[in-house]
C-alpha positions in Angstrom: 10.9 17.0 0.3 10.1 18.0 -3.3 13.2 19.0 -5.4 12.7 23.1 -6.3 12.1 23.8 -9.7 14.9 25.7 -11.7 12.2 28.7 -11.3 11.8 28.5 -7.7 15.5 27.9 -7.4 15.5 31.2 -9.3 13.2 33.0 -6.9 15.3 31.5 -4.1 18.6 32.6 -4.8 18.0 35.6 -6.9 17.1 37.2 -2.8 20.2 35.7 -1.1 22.1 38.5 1.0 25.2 37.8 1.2 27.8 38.9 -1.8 31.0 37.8 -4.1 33.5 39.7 -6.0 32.8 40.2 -9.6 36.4 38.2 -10.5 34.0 35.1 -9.3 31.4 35.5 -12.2 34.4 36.7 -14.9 35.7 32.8 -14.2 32.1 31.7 -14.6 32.3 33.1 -17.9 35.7 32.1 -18.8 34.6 28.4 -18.5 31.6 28.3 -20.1 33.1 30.0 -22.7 36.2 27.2 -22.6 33.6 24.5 -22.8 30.7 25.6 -24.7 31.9 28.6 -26.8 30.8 32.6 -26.5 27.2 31.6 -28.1 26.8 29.2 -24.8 27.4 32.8 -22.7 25.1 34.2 -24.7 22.6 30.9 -23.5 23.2 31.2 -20.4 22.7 34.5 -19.8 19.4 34.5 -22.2 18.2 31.9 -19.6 19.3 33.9 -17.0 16.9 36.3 -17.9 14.1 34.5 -18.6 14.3 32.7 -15.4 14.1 36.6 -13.5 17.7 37.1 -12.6 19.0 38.9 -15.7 22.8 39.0 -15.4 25.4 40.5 -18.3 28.9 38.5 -17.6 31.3 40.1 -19.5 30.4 43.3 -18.3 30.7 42.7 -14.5 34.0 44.3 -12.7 36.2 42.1 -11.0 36.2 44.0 -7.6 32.5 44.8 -7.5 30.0 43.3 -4.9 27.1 40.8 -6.6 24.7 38.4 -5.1 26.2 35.1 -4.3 22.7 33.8 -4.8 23.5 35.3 -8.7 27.0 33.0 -8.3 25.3 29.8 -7.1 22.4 30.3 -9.7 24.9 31.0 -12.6 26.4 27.0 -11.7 22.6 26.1 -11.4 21.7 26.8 -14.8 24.8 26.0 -16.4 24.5 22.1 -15.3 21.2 22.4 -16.8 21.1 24.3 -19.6 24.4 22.5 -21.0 23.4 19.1 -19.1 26.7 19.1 -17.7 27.5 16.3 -14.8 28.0 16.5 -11.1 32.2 16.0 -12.5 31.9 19.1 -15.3 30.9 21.6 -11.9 33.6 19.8 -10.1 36.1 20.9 -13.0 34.5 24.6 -13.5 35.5 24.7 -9.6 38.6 23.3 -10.3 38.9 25.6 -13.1 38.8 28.8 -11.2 41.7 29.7 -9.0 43.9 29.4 -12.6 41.4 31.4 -14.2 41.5 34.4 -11.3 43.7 37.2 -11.7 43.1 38.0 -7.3 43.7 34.4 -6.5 47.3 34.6 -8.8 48.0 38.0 -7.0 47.8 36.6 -3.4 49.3 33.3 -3.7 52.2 34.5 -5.8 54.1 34.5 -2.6 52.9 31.5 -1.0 54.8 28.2 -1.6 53.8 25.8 0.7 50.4 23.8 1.2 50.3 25.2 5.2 51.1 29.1 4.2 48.0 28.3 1.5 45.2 27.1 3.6 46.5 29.1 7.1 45.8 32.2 5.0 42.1 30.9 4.4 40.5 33.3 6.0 42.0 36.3 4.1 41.0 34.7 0.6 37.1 34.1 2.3 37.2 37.2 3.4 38.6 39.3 -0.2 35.5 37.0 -2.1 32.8 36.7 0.0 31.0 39.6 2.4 29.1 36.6 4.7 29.8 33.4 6.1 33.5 32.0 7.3 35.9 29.2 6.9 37.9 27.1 9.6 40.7 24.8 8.9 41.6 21.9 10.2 45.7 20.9 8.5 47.0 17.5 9.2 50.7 17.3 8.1 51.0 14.1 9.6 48.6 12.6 7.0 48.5 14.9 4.0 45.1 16.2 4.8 43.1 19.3 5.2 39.5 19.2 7.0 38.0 22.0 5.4 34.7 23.9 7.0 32.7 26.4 5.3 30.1 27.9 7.9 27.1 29.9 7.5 26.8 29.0 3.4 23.9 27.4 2.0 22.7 28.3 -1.4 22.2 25.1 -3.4 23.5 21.6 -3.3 25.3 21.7 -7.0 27.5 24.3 -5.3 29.1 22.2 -3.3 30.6 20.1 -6.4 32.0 23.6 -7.4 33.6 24.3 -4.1 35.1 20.8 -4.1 36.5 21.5 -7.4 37.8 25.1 -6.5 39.7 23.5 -2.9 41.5 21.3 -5.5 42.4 23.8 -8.0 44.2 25.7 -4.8 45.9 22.8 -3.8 47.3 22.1 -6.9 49.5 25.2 -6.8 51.2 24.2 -4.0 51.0 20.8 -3.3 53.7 18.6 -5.6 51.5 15.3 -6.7 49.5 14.2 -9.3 47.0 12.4 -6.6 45.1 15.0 -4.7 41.8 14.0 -3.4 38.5 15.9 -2.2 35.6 14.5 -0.4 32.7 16.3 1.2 31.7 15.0 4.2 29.3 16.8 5.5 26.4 19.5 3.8 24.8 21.8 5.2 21.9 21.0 2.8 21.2 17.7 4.6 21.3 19.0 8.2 24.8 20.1 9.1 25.9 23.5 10.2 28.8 23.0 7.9 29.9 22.3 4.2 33.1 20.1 5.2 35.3 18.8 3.1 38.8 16.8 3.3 41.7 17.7 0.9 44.2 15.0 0.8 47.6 13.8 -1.4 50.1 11.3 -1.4 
């Protein structure tokens, strides 16, 4: 299978139906702007516009409904505009939850790792309008199997996600060694993203 172009990813994603808040793409922002300065938001979104998907970060609201395809497409061209790495997505990921104002407001009263990923669901379902997530917590072990169902935009997206799962976790859970893996995509044939959160 050929690799899509950054074009055709454009003309891919730029139709995807299901949505995010706005808070999502104000993080976006907030890292690019933490790694490559306001004049690499003003990059991104002047690629972002010639590529067909014109987009205006600073001036999206935080509780407004956007194209996820717009979120996944933002990551896209990021790692390529600022050839970033597979590990720079991992840490705009993990960059996110600190950066969100709605992710501070509803964990504020949560101060254990099982209150954070038994309430899940609720965080899915205040970002995203489509897909679902089912956990899988191991106290036993130290481990969380992690699903994300029905969510397939592109593959760099998953480095984010991985990122973001440790950036929750590190609010609650008290070490300094907190793994993710993915272990399954559903870009090469599963019906799941999985991925397995674990600490020492």
């Amino acid at each position: 299978m050929e690799k899509e172009t950054l074009q055709q990813t454009a003309n891919r994603l730029k139709n995807f139906s299901g949505n995010v808040k706005g808070e999502v793409f104000r993080t976006h922002a907030d890292y690019i702007r933490h790694k490559e300065g306001e004049e690499g938001v003003k990059r991104l979104e002047e690629k972002m516009e010639e590529l067909g998907a014109p987009i205006k970060l600073n001036e999206i609201k935080s509780f407004e409904w956007i194209s996820e395809g717009m979120s996944s497409l933002t990551i896209v061209v990021a790692k390529e505009l600022f050839n970033w790495t597979d590990k720079d997505v991992f840490e705009m990921g993990r960059f996110a939850p600190r950066a969100s104002f709605i992710i501070k407001l509803m964990i504020q009263y949560l101060v254990s790792v099982e209150s954070l990923f038994k309430n899940a669901t609720k965080y899915w379902d205040k970002h995203y309008d489509f897909g679902e997530v089912e956990i899988d917590f191991h106290r036993e072990e130290n481990k969380i199997i992690l699903r994300e169902k029905d969510f397939k935009t592109h593959p760099t997206v998953c480095f984010y996600h991985a990122g973001y799962f440790r950036g929750l976790a590190e609010f609650v859970v008290k070490s300094q060694e907190i793994s993710v893996e993915q272990t399954a995509s559903a870009h090469e044939g599963s019906p799941y993203n999985e991925f397995v959160i674990q600490w020492n």
